[in-house]
Each structure stands twice: as C-alpha cells, then as structure tokens.
C-alpha positions as a Markdown table, in Angstrom:
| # | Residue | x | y | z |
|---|---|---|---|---|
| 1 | Unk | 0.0 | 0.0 | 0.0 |
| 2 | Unk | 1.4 | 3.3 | -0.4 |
| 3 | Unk | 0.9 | 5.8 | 2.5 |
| 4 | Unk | 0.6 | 9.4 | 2.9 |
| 5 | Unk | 1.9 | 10.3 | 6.4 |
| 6 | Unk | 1.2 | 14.0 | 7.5 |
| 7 | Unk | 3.2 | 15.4 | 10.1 |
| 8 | Unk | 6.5 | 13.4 | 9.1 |
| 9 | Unk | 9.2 | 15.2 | 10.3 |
| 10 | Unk | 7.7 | 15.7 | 13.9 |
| 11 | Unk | 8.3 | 12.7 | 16.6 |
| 12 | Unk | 5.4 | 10.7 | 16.2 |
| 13 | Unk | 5.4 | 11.4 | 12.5 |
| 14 | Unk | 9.2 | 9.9 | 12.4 |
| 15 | Unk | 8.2 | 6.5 | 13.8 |
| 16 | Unk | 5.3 | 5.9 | 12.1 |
| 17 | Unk | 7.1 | 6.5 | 8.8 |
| 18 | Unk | 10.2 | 3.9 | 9.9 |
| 19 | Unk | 7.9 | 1.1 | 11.0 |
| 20 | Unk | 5.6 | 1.4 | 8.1 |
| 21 | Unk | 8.8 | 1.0 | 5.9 |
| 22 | Unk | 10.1 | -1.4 | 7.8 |
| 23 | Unk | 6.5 | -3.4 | 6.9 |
| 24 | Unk | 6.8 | -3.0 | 3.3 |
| 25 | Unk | 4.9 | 0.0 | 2.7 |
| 26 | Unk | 5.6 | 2.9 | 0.3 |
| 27 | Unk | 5.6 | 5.9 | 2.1 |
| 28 | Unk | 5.4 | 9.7 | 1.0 |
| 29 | Unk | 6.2 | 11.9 | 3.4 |
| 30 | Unk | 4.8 | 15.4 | 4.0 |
| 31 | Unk | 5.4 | 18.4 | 6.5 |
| 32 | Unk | 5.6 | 22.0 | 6.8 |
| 33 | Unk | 9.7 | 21.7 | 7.5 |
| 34 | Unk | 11.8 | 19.5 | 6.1 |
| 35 | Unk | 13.3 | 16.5 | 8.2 |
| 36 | Unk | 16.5 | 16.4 | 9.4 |
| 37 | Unk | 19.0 | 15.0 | 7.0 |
| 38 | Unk | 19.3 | 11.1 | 6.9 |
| 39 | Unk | 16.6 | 11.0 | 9.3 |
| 40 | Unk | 14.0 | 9.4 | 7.0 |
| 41 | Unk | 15.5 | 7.1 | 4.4 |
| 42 | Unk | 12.5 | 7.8 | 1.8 |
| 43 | Unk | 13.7 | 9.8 | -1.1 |
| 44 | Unk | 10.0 | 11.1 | -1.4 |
| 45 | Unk | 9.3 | 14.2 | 0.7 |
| 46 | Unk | 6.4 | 16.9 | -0.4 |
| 47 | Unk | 7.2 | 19.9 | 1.8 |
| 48 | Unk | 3.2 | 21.8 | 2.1 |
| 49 | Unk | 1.2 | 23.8 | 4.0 |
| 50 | Unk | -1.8 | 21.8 | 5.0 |
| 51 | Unk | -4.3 | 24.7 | 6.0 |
| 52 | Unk | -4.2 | 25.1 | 1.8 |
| 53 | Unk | -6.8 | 23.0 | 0.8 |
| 54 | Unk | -4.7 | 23.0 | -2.8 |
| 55 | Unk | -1.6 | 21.6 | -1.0 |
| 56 | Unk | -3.7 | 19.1 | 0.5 |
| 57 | Unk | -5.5 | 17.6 | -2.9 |
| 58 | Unk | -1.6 | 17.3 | -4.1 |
| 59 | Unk | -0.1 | 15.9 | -1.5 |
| 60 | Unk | -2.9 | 13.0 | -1.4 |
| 61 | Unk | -2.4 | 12.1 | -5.2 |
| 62 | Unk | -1.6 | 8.8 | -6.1 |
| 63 | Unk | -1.7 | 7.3 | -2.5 |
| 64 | Unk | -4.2 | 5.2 | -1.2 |
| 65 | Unk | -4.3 | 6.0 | 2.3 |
| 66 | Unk | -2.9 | 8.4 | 5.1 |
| 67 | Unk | -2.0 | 8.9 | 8.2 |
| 68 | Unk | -2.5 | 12.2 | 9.0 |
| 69 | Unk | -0.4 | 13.7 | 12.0 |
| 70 | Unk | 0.1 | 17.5 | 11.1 |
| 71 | Unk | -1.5 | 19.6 | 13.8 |
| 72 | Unk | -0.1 | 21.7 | 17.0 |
| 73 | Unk | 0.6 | 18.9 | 18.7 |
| 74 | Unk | -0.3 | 20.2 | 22.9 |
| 75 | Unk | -2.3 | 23.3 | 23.8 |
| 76 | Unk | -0.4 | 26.1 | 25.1 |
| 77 | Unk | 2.0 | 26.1 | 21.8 |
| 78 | Unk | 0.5 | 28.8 | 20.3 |
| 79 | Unk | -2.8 | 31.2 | 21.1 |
| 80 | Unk | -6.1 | 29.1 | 21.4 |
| 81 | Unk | -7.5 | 30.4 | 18.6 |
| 82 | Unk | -4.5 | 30.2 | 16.4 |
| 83 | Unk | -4.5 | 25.9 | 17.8 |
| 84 | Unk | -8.5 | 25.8 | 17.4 |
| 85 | Unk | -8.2 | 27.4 | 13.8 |
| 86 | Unk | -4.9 | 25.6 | 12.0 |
| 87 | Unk | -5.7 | 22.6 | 13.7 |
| 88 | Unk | -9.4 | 22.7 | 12.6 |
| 89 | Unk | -8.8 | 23.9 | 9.2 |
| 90 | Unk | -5.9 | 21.1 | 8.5 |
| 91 | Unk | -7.9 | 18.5 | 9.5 |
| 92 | Unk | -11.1 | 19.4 | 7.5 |
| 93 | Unk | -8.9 | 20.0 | 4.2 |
| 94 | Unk | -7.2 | 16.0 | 4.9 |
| 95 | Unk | -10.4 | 14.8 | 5.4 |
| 96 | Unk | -12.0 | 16.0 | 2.6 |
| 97 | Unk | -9.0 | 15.5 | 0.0 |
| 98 | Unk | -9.2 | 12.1 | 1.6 |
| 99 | Unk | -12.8 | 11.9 | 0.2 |
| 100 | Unk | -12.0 | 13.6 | -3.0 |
| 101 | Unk | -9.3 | 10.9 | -3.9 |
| 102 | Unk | -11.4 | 8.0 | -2.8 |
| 103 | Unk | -9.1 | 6.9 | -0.2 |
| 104 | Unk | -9.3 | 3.7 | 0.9 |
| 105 | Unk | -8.4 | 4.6 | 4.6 |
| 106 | Unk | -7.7 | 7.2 | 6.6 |
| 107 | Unk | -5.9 | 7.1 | 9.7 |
| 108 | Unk | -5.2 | 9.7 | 12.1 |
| 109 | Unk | -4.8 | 11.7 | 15.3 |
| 110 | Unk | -6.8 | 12.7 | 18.0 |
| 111 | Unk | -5.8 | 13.2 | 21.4 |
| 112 | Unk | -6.1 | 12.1 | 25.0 |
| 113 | Unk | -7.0 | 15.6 | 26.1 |
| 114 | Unk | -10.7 | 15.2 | 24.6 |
| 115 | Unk | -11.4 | 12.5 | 27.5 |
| 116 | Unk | -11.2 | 15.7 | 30.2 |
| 117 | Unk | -7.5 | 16.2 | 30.6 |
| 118 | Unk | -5.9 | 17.6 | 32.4 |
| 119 | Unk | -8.0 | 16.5 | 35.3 |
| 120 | Unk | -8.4 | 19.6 | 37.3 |
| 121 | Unk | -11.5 | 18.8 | 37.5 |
| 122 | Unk | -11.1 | 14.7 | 38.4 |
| 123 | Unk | -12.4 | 11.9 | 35.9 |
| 124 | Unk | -15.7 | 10.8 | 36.4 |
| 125 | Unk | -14.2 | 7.2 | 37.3 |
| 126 | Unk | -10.8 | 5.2 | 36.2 |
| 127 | Unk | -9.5 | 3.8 | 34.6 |
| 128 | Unk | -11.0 | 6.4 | 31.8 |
| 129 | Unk | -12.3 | 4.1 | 28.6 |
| 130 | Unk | -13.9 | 5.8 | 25.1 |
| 131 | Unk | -17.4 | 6.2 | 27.1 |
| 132 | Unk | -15.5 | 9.1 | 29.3 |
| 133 | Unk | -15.9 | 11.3 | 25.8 |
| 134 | Unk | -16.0 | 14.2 | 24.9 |
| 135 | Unk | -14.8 | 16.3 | 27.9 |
| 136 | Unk | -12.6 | 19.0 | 26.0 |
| 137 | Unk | -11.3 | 21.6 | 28.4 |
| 138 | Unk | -9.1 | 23.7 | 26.3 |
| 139 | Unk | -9.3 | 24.8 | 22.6 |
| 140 | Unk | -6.6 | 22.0 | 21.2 |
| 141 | Unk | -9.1 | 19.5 | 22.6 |
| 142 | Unk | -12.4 | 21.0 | 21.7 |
| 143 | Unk | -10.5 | 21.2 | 18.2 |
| 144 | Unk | -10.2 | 17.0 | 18.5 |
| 145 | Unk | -13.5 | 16.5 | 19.6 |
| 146 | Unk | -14.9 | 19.1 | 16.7 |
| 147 | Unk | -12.4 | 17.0 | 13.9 |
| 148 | Unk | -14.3 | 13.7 | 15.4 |
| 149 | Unk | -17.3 | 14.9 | 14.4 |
| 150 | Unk | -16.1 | 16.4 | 10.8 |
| 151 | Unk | -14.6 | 13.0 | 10.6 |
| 152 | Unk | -17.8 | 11.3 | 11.2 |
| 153 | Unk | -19.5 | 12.7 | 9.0 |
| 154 | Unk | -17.5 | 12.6 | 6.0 |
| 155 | Unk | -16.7 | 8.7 | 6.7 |
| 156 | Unk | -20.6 | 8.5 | 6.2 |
| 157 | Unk | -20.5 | 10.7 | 3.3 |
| 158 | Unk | -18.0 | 8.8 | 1.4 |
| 159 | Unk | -17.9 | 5.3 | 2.6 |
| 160 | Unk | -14.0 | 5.6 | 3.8 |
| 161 | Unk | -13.1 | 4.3 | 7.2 |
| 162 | Unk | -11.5 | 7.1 | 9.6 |
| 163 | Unk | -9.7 | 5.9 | 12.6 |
| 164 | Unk | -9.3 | 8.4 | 15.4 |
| 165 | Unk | -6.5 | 7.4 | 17.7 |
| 166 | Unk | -6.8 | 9.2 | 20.7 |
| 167 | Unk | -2.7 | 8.8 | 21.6 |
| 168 | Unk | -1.8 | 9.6 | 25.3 |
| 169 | Unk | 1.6 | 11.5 | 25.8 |
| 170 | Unk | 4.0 | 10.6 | 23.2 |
| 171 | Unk | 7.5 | 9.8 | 24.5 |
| 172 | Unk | 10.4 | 8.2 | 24.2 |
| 173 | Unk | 13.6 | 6.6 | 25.2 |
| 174 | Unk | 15.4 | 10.1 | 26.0 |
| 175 | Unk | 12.3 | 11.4 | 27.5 |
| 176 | Unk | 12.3 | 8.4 | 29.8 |
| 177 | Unk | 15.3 | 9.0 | 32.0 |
| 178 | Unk | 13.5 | 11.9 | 33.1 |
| 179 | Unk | 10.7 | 9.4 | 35.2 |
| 180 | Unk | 12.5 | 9.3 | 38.3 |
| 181 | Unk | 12.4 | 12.9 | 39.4 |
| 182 | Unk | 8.4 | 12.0 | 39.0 |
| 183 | Unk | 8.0 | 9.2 | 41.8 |
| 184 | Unk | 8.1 | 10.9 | 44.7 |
| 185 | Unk | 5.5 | 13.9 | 43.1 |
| 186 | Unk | 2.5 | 12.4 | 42.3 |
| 187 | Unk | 0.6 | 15.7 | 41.1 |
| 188 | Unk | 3.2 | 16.4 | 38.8 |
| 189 | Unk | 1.4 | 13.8 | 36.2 |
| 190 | Unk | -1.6 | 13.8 | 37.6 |
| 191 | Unk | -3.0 | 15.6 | 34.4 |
| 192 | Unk | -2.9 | 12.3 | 32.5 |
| 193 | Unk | -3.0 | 10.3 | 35.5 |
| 194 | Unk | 0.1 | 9.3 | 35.2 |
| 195 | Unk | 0.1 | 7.5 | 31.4 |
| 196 | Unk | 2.2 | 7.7 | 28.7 |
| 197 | Unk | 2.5 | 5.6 | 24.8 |
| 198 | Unk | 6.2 | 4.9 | 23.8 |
| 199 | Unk | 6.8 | 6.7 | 20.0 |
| 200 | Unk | 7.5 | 2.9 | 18.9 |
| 201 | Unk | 4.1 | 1.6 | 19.9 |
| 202 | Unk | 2.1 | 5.1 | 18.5 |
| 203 | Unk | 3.6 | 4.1 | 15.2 |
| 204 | Unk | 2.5 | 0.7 | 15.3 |
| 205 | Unk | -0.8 | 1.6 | 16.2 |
| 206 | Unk | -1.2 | 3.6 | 12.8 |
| 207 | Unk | 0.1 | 0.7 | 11.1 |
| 208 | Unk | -2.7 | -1.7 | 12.9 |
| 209 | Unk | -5.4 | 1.0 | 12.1 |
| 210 | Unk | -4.4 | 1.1 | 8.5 |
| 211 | Unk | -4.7 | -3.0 | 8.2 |
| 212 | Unk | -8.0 | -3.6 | 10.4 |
| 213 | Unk | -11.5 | -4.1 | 9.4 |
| 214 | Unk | -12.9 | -1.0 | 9.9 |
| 215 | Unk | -16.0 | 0.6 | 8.8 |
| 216 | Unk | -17.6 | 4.2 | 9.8 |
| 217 | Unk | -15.7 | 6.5 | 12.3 |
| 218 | Unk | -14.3 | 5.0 | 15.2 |
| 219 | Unk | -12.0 | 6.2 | 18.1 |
| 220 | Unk | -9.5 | 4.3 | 20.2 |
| 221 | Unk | -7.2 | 5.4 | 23.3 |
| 222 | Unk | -3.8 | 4.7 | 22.6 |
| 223 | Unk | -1.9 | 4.1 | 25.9 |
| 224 | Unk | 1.0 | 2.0 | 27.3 |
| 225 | Unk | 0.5 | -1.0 | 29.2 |
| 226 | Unk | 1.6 | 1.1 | 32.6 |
| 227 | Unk | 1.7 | 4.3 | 34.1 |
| 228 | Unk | 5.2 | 6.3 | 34.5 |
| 229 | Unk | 5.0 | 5.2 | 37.9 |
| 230 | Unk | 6.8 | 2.9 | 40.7 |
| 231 | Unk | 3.9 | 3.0 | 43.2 |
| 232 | Unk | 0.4 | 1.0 | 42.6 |
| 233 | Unk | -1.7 | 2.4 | 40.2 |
| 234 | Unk | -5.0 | 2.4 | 42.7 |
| 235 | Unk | -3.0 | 3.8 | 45.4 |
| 236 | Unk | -1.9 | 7.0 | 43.6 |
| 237 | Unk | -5.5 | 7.2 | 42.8 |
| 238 | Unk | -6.5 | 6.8 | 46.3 |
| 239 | Unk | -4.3 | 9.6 | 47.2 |
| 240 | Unk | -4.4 | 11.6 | 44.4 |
| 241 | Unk | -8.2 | 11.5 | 43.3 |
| 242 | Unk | -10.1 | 9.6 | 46.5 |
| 243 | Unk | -13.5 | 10.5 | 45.2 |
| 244 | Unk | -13.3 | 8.9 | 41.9 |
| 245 | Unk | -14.3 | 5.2 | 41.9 |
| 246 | Unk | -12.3 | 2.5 | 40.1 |
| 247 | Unk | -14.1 | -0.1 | 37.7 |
| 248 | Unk | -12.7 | -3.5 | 38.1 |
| 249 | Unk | -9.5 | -4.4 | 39.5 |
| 250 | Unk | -6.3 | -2.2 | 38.9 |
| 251 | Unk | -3.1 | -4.6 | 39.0 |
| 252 | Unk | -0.1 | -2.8 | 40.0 |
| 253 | Unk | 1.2 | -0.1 | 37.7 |
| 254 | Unk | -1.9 | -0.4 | 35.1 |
| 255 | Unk | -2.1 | 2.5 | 32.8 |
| 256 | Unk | -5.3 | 4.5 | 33.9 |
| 257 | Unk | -6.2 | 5.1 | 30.3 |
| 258 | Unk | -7.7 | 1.7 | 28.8 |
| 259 | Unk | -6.4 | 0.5 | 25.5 |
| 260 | Unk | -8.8 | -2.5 | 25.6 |
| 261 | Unk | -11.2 | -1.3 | 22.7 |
| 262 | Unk | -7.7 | -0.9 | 20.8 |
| 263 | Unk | -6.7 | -4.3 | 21.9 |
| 264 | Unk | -10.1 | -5.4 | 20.6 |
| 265 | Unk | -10.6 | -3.7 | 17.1 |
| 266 | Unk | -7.0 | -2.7 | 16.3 |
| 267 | Unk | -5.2 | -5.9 | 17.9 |
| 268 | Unk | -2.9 | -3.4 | 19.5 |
| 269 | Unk | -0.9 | -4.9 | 22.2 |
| 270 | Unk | 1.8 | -2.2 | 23.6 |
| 271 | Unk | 5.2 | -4.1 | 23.4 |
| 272 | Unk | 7.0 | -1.0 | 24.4 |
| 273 | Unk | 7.8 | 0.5 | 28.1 |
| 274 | Unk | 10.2 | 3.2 | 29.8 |
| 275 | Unk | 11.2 | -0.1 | 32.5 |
| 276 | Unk | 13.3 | -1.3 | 29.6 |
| 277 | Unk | 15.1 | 1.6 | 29.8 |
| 278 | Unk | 15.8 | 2.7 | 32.7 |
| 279 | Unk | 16.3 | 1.1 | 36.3 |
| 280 | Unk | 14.0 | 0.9 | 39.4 |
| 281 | Unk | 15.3 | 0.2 | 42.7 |
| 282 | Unk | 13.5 | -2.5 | 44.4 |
C-alpha cells in the first residue's frame, strides 16, 4: 500500500514512517519543515502547507491511504485560537481530499486531552475508557472533539473508514530518563493520571489501524500497558483523586487510560515500556 503520512518530520510522524517501511509499505512523506537530514531514508518528501486546501489535494495524489499527524501537537503552543483554527482547518482539508481521492483509509490523530485532561476537575471514574468522551477543556481538545465529528461525517458521506487514535503522551527513550524525578511527586502527572504511549508503539498503532477491518468513524485510546510510575496504580488514585471510583481491579502499575477497545478492534498490544530503559530500585 502506499501511504501518505502527515506530520512526518515531527516525533510521532518519524516513527510511524520507519515502522511502516520497515513493513513493506511505500511511504510519502509530508510536513511544513523538512526532516532532518538522513533521518528518513525515503527519497520522497512533499514539503506543504496543510491549512491550503490546494496543497492538500496534491499531497494525497496517487496514494491510497494516510496517516494524517500535522497539527499543533499540545495546547499552550500557540494562542487558542491560532491551535482551534490551523488545527481545525488542517484537518477538515485531509479529510476531505481524503474523500475527494477516494481513499481507501484514513488514519489519524486525535488526542487524550478530549477525554477531560488535564484533570483539574477529576475523571468521572478510572480507569478512563472511550465512554469518558467528549470532555474538552481547552481549545486544542475541543478542536479534536470538533475533527471527530467532521470526521464522522465525511466517513458516512463517502464510505471511507477514519480511525481516530486518541494517543496519550507521546515519548520516548530520552524522555524516559526523566521518570524518576516523577516518583516521589505524584501531582506532577496527575493531568494524564500518570500514562504515557512509547513513540514505537504510536507508530505501530497507525500501522494496525491502517490494516484492520474498519467501517464508519471510530475512536480508540492509545496508551501503554503502565503508568510512568513505581507506586500501585490504585493507590496513587486513592491519594491523588479519593472520590473517583475504580471499575474493576487495577493490578499494579496499570495505565489508567484503557487500551482495551484498541486491543479489541486494532489488535494493539503495547510491546514497548520506559522499564526497559531505565532502572527501578526494588
């Protein structure tokens, strides 16, 4: 298949990009910069300004899906409504180029943050699934949530799948050896309560959502298997957030953002975690 990615010289766009080419696909790249030299092995690079509806069109020619990552990436980048606006306006002019090519997919991403974060005001309970939607609380969520429903409707419009992955904090190895300076501060990560998604598995999760059998719009939390944690994953609750109840049992260090509708429609298993990399004192 070859691939569109959106967003390619950015972190997450980087990854996705290196595992689909590692899985045989044929990528094209696009951003607004250029990548760093020898960063992405794929001599084919469209450098374009997604809030043009034009440079859209273009850059989907001749593929026959995409993964569509260009936004601003976190609120607080740039004024809200400078995030609510680009972000808005790049998303509806994918979407609908997607339509206008007859796409056969299209992949792309949402956010965590339309689930409530951060959780000044606490989750309604934990761990937070799909149902705990749409609780946008800045304008960088409320311009996920409002792509969701663009996205909706144009998947019913045209009859392409969309797949909304609603990734949780993107990181990485280097980011990782930050995590102990968190362990003793449990309100420093309470915004997320306390998840994360390793770059390696956020890639992989595009690659599932491209592959599975997918009709409509759906929506999936992208999460690690645990939390950036040492301590129990109920008992930072418990301290952090005592009013919120807990559905089911929460083993040890569980991420507090449930992957299990991923697990289930994706067949996204997180392979990837920060204990690999660095060490915890028992």
């Amino acid at each position: 298949m070859k691939v569109c990615v959106t967003g390619a010289s950015g972190k997450a766009g980087r990854s996705v990009v290196a595992d689909l080419m590692a899985h045989g696909y044929w990528v094209v790249s696009t951003d607004l910069v250029m990548p760093v030299p020898d960063e992405l092995d794929e001599p084919k690079f469209l450098l374009a300004d997604l809030t043009n509806y034009g440079q859209a069109v273009e850059v989907l020619q001749d593929v026959e899906a995409v993964v569509h990552l260009a936004n601003i990436p976190a609120p607080d980048i740039r004024t809200p409504a400078d995030t609510f606006n680009r972000n808005m306006t790049m998303n509806f002019n994918v979407f609908s180029a997607a339509a206008r090519a007859g796409l056969s997919r299209v992949v792309w991403a949402s956010s965590e943050t339309t689930l409530g974060l951060p959780f000044d005001v606490p989750p309604r309970y934990a761990p937070v699934d799909e149902d705990h939607y749409p609780v946008p609380t800045t304008t960088y969520a409320l311009s996920k949530v409002a792509s969701e429903t663009v996205a909706r409707e144009i998947a019913r419009w045209s009859g392409i799948p969309f797949v909304a992955l609603r990734f949780s904090n993107i990181l990485g190895p280097a980011e990782y050896q930050e995590f102990p300076a968190l362990w003793d501060k449990p309100e420093v990560r309470r915004w997320n309560l306390w998840s994360y998604i390793d770059e390696r598995d956020a890639a992989a999760a595009c690659r599932l959502a491209l592959e599975a059998d997918m009709t409509g719009s759906q929506s999936f939390i992208i999460a690690a298997a645990d939390s950036v944690m040492t301590r129990p994953s109920a008992e930072l609750m418990s301290e952090v957030f005592p009013a919120v109840p807990l559905r089911g049992q929460v083993h040890g260090c569980a991420s507090l953002l449930s992957s299990d509708r991923a697990r289930q429609a994706l067949g996204f298993v997180p392979q990837h975690s920060w204990r690999e990399h660095v060490p915890v004192e028992q």
